[in-house]
N, CA, C and O atoms as a GROMACS GRO file, in nm:
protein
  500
    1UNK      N    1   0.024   1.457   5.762
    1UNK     CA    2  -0.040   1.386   5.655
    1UNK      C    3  -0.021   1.237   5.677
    1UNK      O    4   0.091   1.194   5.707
    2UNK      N    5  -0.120   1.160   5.664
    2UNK     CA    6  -0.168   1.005   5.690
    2UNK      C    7  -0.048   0.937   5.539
    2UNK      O    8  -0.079   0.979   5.428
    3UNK      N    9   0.057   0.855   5.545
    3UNK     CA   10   0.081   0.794   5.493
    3UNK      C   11  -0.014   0.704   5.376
    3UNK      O   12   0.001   0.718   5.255
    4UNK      N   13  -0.120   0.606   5.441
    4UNK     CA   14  -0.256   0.563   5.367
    4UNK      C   15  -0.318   0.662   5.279
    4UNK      O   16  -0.361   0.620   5.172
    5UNK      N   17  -0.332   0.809   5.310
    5UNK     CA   18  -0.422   0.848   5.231
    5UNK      C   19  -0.290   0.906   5.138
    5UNK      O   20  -0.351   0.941   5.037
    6UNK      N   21  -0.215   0.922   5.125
    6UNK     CA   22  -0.097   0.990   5.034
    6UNK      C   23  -0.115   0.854   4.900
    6UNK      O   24  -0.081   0.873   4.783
    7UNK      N   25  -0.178   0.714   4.956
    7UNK     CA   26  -0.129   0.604   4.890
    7UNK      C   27  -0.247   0.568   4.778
    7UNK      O   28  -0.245   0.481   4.692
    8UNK      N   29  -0.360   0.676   4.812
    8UNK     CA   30  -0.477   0.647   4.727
    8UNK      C   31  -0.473   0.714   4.626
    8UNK      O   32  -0.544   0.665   4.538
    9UNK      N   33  -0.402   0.840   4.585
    9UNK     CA   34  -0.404   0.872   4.426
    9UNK      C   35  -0.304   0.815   4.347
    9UNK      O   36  -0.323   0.826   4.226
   10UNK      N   37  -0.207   0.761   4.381
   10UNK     CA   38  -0.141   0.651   4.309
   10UNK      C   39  -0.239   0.477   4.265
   10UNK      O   40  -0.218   0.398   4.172
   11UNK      N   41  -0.349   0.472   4.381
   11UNK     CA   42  -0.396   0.353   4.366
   11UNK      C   43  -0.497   0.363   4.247
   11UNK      O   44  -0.528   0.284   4.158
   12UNK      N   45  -0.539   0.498   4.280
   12UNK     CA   46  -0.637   0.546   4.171
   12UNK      C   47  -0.602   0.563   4.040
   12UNK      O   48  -0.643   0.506   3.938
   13UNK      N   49  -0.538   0.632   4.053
   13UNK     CA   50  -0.451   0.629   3.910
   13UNK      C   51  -0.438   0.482   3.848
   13UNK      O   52  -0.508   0.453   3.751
   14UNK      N   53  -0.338   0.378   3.910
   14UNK     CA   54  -0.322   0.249   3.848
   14UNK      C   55  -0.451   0.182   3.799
   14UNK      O   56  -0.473   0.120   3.695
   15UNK      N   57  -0.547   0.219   3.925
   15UNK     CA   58  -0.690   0.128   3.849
   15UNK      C   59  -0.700   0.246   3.779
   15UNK      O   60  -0.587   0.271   3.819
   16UNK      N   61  -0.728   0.342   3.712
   16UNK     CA   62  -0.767   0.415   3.569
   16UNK      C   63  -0.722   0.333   3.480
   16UNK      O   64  -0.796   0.266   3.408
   17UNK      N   65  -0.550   0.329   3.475
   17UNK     CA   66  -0.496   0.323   3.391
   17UNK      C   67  -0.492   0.102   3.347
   17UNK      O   68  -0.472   0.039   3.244
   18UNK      N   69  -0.518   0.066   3.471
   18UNK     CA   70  -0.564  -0.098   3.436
   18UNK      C   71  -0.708  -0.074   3.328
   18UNK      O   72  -0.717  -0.113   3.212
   19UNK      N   73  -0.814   0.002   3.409
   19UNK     CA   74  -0.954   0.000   3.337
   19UNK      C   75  -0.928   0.032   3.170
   19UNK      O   76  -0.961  -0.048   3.081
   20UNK      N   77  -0.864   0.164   3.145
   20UNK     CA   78  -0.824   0.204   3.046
   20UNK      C   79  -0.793   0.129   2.893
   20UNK      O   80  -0.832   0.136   2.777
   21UNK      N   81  -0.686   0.045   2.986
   21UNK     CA   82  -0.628  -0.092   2.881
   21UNK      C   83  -0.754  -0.154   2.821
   21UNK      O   84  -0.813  -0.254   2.863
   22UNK      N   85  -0.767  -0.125   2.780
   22UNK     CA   86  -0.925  -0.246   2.678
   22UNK      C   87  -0.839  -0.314   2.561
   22UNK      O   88  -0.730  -0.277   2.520
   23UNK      N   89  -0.894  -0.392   2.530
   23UNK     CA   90  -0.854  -0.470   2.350
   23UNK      C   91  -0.856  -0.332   2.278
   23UNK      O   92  -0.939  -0.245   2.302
   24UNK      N   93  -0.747  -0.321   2.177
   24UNK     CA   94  -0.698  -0.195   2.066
   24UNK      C   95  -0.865  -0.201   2.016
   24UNK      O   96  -0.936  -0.296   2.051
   25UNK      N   97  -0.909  -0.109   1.946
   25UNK     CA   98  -1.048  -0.132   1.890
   25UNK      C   99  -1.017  -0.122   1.739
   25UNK      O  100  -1.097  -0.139   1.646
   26UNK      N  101  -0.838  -0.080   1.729
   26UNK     CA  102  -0.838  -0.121   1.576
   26UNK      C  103  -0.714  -0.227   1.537
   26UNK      O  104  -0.647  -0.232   1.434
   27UNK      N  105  -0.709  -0.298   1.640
   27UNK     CA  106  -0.633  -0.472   1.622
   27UNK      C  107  -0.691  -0.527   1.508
   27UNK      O  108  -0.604  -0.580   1.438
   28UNK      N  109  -0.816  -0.536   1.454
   28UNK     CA  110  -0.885  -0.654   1.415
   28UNK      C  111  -0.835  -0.570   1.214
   28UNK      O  112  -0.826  -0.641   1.114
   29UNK      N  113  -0.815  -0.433   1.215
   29UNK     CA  114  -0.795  -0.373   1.095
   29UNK      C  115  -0.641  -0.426   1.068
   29UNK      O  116  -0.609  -0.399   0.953
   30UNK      N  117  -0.545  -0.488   1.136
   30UNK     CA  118  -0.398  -0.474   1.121
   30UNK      C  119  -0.415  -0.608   1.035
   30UNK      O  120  -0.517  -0.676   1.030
   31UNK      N  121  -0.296  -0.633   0.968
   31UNK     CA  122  -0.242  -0.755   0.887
   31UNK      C  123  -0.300  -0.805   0.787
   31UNK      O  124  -0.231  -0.894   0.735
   32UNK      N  125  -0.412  -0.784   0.730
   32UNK     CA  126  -0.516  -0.806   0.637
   32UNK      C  127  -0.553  -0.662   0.530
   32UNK      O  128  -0.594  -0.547   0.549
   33UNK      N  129  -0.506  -0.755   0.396
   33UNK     CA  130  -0.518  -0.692   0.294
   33UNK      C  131  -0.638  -0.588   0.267
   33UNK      O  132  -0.756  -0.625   0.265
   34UNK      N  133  -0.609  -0.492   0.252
   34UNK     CA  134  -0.757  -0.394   0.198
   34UNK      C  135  -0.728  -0.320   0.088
   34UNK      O  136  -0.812  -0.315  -0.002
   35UNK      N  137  -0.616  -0.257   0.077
   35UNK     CA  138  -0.596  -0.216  -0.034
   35UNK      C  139  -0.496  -0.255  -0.100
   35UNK      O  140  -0.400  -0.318  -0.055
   36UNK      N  141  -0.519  -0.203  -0.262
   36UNK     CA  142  -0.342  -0.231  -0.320
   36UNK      C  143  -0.328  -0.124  -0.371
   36UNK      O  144  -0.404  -0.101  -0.465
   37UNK      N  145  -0.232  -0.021  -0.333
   37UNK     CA  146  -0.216   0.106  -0.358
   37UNK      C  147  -0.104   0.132  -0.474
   37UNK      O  148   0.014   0.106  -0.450
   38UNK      N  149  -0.148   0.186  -0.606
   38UNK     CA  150  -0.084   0.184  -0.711
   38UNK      C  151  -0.081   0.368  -0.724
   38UNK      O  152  -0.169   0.454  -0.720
   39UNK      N  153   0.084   0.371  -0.741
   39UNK     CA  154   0.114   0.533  -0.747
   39UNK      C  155   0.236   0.559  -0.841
   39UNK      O  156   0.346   0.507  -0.825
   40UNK      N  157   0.200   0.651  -0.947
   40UNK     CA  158   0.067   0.716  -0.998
   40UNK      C  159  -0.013   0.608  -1.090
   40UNK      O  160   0.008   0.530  -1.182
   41UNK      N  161  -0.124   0.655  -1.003
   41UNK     CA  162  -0.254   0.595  -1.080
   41UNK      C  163  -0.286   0.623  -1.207
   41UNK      O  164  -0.357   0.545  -1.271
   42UNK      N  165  -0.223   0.773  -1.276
   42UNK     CA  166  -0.267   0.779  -1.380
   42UNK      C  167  -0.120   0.806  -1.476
   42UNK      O  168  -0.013   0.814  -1.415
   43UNK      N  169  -0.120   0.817  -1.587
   43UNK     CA  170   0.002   0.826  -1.631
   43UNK      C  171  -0.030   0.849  -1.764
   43UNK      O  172  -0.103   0.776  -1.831
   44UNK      N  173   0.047   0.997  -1.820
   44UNK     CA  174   0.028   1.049  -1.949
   44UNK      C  175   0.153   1.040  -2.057
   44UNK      O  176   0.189   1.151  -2.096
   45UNK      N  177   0.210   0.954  -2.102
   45UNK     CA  178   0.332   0.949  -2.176
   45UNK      C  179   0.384   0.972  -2.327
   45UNK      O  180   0.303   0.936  -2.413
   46UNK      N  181   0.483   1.017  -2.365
   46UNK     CA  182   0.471   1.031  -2.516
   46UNK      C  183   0.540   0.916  -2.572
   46UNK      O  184   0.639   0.882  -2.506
   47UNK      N  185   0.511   0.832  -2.699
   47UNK     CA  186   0.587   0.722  -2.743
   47UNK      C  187   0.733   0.679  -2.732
   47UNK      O  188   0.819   0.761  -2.766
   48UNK      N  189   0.762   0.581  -2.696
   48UNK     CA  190   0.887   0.572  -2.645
   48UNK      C  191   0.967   0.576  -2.471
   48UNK      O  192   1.050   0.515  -2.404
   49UNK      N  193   0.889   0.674  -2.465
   49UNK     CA  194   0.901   0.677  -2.307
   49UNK      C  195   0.841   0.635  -2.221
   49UNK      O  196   0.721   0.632  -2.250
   50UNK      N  197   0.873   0.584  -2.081
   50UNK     CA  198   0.887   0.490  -1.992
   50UNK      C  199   0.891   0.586  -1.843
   50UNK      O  200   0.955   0.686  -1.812
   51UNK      N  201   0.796   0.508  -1.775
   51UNK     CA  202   0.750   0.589  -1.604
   51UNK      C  203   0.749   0.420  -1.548
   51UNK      O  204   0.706   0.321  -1.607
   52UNK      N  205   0.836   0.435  -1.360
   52UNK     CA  206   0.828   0.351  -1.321
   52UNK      C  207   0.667   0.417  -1.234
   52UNK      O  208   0.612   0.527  -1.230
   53UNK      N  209   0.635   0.257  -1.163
   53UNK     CA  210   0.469   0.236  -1.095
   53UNK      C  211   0.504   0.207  -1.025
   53UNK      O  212   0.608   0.143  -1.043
   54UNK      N  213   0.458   0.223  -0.888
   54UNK     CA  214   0.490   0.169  -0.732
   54UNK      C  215   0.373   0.089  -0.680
   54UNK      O  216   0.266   0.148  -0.699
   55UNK      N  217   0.363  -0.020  -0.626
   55UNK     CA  218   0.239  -0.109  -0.587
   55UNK      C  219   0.289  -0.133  -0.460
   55UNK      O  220   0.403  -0.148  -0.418
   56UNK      N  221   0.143  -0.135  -0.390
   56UNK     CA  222   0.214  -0.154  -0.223
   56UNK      C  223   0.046  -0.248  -0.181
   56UNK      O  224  -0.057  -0.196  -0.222
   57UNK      N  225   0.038  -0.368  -0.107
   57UNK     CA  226  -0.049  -0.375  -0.041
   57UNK      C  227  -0.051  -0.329   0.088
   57UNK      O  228   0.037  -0.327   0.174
   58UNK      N  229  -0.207  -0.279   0.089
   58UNK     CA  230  -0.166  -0.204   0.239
   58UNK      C  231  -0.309  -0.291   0.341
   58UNK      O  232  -0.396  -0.342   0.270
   59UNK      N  233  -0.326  -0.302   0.476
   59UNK     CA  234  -0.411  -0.296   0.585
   59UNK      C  235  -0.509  -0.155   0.548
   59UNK      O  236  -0.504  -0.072   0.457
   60UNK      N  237  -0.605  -0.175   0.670
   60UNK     CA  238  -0.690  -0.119   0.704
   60UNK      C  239  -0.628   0.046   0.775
   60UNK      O  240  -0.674   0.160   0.763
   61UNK      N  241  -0.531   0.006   0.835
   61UNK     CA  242  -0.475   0.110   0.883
   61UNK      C  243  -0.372   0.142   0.827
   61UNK      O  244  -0.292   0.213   0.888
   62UNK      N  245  -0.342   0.094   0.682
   62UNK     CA  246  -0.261   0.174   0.564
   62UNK      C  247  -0.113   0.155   0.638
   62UNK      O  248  -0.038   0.250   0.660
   63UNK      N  249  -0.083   0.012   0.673
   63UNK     CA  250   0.059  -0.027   0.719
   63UNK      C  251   0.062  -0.090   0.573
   63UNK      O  252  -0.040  -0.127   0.514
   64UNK      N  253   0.188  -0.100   0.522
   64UNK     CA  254   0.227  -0.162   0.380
   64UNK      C  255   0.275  -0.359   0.461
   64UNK      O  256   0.351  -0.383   0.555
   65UNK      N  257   0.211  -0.436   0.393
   65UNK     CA  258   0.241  -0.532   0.368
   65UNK      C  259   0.323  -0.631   0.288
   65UNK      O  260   0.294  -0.648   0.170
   66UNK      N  261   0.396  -0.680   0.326
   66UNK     CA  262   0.479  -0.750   0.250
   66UNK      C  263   0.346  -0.868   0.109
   66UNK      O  264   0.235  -0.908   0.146
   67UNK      N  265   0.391  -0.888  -0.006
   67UNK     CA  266   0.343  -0.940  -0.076
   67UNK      C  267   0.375  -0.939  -0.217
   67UNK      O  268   0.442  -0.839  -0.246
   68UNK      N  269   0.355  -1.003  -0.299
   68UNK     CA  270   0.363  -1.049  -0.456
   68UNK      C  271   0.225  -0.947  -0.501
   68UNK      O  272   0.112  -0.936  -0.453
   69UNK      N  273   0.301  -0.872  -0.632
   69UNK     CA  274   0.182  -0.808  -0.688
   69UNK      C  275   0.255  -0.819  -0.797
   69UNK      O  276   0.377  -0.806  -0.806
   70UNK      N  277   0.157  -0.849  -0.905
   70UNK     CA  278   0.154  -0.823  -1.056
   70UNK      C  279   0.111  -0.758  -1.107
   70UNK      O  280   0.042  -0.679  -1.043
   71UNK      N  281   0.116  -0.744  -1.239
   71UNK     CA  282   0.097  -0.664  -1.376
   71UNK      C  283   0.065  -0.686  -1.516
   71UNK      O  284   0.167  -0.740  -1.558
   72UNK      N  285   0.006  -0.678  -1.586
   72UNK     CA  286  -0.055  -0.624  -1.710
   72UNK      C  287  -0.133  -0.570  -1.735
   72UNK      O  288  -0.227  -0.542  -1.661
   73UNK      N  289  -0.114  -0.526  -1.891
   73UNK     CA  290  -0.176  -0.418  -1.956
   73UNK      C  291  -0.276  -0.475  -2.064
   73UNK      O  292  -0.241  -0.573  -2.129
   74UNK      N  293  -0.403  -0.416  -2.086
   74UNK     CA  294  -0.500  -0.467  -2.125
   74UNK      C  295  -0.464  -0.425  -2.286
   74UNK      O  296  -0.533  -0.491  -2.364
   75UNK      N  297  -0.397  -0.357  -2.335
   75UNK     CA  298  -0.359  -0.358  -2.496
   75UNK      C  299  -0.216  -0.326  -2.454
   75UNK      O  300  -0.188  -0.225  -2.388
   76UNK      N  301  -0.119  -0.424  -2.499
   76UNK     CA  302  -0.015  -0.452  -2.483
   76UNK      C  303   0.074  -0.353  -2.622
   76UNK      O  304   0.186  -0.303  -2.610
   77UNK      N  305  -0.009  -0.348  -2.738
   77UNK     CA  306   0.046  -0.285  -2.826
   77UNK      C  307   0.042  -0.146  -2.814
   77UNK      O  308   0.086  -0.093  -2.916
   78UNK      N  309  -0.003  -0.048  -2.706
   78UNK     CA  310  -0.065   0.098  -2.630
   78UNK      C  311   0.114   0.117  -2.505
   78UNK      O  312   0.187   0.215  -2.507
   79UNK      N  313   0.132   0.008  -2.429
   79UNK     CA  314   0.207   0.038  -2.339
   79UNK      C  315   0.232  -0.136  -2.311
   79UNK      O  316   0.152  -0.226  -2.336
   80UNK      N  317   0.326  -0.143  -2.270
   80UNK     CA  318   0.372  -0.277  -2.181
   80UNK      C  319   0.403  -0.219  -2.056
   80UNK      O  320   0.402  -0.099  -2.030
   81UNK      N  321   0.446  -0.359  -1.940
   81UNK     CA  322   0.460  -0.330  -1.823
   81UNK      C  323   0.570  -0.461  -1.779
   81UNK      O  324   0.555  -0.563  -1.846
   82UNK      N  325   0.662  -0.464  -1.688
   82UNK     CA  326   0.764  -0.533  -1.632
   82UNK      C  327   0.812  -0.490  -1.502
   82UNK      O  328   0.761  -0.399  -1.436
   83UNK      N  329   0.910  -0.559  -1.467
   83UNK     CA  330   0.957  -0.520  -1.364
   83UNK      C  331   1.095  -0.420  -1.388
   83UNK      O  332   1.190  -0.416  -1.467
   84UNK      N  333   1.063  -0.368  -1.314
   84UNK     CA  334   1.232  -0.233  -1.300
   84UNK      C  335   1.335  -0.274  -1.264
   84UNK      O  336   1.361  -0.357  -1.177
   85UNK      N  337   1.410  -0.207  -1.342
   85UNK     CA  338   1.508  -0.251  -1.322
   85UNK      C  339   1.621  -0.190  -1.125
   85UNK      O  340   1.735  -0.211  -1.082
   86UNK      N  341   1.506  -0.120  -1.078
   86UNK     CA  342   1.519  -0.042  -0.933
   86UNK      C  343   1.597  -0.156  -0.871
   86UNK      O  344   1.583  -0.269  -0.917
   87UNK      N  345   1.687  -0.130  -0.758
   87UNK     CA  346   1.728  -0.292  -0.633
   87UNK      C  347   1.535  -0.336  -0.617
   87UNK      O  348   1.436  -0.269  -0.648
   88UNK      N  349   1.545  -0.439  -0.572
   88UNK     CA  350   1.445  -0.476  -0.510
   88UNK      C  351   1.408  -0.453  -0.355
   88UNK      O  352   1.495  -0.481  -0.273
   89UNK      N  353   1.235  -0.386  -0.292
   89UNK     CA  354   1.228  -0.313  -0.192
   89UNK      C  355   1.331  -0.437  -0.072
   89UNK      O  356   1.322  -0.559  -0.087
   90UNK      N  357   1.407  -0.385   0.020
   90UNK     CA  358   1.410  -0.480   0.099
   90UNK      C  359   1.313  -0.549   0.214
   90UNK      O  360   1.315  -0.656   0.275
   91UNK      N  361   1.254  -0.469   0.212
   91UNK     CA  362   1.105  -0.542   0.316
   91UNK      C  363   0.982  -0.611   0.251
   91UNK      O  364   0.893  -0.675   0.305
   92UNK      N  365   1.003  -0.579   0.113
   92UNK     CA  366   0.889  -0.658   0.079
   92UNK      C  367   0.808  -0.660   0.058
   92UNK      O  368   0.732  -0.746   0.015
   93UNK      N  369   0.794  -0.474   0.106
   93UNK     CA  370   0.633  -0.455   0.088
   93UNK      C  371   0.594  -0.306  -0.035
   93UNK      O  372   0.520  -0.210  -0.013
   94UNK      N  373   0.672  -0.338  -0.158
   94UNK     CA  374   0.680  -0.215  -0.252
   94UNK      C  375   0.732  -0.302  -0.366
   94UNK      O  376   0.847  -0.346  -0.374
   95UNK      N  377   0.636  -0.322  -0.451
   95UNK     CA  378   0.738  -0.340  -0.627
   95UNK      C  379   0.710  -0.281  -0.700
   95UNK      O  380   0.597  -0.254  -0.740
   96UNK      N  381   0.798  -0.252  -0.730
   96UNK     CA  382   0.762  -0.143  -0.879
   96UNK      C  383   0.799  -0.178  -1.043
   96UNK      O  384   0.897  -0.247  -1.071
   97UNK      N  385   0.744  -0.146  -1.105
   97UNK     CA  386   0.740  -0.185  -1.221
   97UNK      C  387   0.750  -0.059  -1.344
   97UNK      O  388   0.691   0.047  -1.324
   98UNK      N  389   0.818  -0.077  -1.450
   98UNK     CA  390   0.808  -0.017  -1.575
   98UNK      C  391   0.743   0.012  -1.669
   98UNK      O  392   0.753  -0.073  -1.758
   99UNK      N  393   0.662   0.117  -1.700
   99UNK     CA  394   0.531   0.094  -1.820
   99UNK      C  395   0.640   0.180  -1.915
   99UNK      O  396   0.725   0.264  -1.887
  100UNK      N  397   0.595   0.119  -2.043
  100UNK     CA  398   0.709   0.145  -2.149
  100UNK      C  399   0.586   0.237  -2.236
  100UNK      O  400   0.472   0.196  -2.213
  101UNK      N  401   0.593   0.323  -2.304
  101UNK     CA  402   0.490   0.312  -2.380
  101UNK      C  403   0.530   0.300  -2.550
  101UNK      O  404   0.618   0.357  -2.615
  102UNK      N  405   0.439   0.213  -2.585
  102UNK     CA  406   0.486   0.179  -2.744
  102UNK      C  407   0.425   0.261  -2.858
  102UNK      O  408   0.500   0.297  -2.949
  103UNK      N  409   0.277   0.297  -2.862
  103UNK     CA  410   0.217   0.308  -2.926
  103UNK      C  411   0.119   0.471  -2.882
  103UNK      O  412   0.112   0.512  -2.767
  104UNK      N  413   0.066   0.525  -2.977
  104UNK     CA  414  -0.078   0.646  -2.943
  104UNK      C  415  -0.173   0.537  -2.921
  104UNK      O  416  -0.198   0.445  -2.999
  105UNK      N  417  -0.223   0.557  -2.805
  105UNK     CA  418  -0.380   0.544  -2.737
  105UNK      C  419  -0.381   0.537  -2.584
  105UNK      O  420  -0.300   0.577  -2.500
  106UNK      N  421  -0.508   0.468  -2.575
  106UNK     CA  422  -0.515   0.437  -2.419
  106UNK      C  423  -0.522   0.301  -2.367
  106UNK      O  424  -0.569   0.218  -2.445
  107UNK      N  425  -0.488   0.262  -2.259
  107UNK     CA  426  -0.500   0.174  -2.207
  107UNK      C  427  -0.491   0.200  -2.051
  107UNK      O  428  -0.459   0.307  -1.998
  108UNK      N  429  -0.536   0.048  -1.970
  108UNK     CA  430  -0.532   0.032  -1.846
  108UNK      C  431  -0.426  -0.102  -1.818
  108UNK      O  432  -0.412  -0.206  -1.882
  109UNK      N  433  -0.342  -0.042  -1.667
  109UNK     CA  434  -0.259  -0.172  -1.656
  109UNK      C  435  -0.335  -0.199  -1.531
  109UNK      O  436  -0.370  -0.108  -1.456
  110UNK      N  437  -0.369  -0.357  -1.501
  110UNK     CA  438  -0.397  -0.423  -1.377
  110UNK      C  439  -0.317  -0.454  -1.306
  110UNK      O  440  -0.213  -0.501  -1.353
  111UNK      N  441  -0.335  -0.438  -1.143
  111UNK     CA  442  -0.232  -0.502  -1.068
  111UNK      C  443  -0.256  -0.566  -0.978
  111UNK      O  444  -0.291  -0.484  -0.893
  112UNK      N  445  -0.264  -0.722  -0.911
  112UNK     CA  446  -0.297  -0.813  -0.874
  112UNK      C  447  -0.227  -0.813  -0.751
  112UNK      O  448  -0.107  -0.787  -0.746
  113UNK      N  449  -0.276  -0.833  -0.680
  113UNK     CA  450  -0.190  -0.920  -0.505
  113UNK      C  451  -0.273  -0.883  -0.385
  113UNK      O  452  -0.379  -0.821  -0.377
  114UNK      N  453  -0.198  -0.937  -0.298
  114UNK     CA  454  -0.293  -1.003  -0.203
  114UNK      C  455  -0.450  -1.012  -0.189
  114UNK      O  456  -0.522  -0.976  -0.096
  115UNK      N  457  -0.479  -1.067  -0.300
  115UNK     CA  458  -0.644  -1.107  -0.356
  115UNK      C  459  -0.709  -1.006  -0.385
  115UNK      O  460  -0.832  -1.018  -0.393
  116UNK      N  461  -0.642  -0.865  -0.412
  116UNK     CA  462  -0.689  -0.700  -0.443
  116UNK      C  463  -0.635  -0.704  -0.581
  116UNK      O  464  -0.540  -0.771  -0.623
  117UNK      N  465  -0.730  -0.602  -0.658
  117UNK     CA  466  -0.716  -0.554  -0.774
  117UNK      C  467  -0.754  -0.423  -0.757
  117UNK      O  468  -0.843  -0.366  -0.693
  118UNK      N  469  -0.590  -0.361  -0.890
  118UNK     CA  470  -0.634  -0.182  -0.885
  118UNK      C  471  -0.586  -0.187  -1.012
  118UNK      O  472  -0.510  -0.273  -1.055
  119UNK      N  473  -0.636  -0.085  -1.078
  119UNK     CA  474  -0.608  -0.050  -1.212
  119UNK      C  475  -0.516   0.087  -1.226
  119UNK      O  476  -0.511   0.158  -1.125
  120UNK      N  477  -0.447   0.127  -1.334
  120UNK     CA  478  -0.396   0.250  -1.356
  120UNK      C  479  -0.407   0.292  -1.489
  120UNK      O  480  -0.377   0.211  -1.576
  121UNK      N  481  -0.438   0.380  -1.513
  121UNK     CA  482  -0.461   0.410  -1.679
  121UNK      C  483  -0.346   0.482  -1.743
  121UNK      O  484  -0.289   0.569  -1.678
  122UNK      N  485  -0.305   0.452  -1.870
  122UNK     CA  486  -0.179   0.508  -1.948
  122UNK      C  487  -0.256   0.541  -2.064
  122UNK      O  488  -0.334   0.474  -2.131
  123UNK      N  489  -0.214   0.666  -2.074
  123UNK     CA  490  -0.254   0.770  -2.217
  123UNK      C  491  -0.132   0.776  -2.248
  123UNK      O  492  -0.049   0.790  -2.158
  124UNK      N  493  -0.082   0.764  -2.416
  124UNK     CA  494   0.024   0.738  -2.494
  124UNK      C  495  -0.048   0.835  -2.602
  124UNK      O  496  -0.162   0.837  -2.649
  125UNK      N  497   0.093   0.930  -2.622
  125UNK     CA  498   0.027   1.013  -2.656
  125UNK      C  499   0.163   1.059  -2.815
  125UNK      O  500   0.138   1.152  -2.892
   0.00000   0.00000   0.00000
């Protein structure tokens, strides 16, 4: 067996695997806000009682982002909302918050950050 030709499916291989390498085709989805993922979205409570909310901004490819997200509630006298009393996430990319509920009815709490808005609805019941 020819040394040279033993040397061409290794050569072949490397150019596959050079050709192969292209730009990621989902680079351009990473680091940029798309969603703000609020969990649970919905929330059924009886007066008095209190459920923490988890807010996360996420990418295109649903990596969590570090960021500032807020909160309120569109009838404040239905449920309020704050921050928890949880440690705070250490990365940065999770806050969670407290919906208290005060009152019977319904309402929606908003949650603001990285230039995304999501809503969650609280039935007080």
């Amino acid at each position: 067996m020819n040394v040279r030709f033993c040397g061409w499916p290794g050569i072949i291989v490397a150019a596959a695997l050079v050709a192969g390498c292209k730009k990621d085709p989902t680079a351009d989805l990473a680091g940029k806000p798309a969603l703000l993922n609020v969990a649970p979205n919905q929330l059924t409570m009886a007066v008095g009682d209190s459920a923490n909310v988890a807010a996360r901004i996420l990418d295109q490819t649903f990596t969590p982002l570090q960021g500032v997200v807020s909160a309120s509630s569109a009838t404040g006298g239905v449920a309020s909302i704050g921050p928890a009393s949880a440690p705070a996430d250490p990365t940065g990319t999770q806050t969670v918050f407290t919906v208290r509920a005060l009152a019977a009815g319904t309402t929606t709490i908003t949650f603001t950050g990285g230039g995304l808005t999501s809503t969650a609805g609280v039935t007080v019941q």
